[in-house]
C-alpha positions in Angstrom: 2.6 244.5 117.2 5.4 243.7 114.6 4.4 244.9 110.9 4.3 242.2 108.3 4.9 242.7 104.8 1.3 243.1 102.2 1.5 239.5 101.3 3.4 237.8 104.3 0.9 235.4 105.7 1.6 235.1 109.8 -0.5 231.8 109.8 1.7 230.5 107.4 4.6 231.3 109.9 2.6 230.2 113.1 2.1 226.2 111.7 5.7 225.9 110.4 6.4 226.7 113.7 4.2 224.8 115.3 5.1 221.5 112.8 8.8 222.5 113.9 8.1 222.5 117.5 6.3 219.7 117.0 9.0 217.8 115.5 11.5 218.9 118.1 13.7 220.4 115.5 15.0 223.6 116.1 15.1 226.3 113.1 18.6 225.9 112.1 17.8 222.1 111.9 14.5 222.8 109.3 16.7 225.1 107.4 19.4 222.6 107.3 16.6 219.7 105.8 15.1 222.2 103.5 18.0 223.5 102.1 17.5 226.8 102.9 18.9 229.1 105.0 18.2 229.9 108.6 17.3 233.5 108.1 14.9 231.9 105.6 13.1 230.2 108.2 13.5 233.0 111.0 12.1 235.4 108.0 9.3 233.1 107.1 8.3 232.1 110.8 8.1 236.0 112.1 6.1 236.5 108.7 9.0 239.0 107.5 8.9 237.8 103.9 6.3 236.2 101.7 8.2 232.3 100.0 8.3 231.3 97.0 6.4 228.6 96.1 10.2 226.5 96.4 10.9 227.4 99.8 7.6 226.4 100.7 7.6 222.8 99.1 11.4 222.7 100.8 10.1 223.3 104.0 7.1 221.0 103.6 9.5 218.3 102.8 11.4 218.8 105.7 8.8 218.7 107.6 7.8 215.4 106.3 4.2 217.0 105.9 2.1 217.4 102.5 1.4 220.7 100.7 -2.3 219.8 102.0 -2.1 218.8 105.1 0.6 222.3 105.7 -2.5 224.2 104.0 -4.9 222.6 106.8 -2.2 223.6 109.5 -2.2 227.2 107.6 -6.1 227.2 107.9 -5.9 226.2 111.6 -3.7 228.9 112.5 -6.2 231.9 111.0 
């Protein structure tokens, strides 16, 4: 079972993955529309690190999904 950092939040992880799948994007192509880097996303995905509040918005954006309805995604992945 891979270890997660205290606050790293693996549902948050599982629905941007899920939204990226969805989307047919691949990770370098969310971190290219967020503006962040891909070992953001890999880091954020695998629940490595715990975002700031930024990356998350970035991501969001990309994702052409609101904070809410990537908090509902969040919810459905716990």
């Amino acid at each position: 079972m891979p270890r997660h950092p205290a606050n790293a939040d693996p549902a948050l992880g599982a629905a941007v993955r899920r939204l990226r799948e969805d989307q047919g994007l691949s990770m370098e192509a969310l971190a290219y529309k967020a503006g962040v880097t891909l070992n953001t996303i890999t880091r954020l995905e695998l629940a490595q690190s715990e975002p700031g509040w930024m990356t998350v918005r970035k991501v969001a954006d990309a994702l052409d999904v609101s904070l809410v309805e990537l908090a509902r995604a969040v919810e459905a992945k716990r």
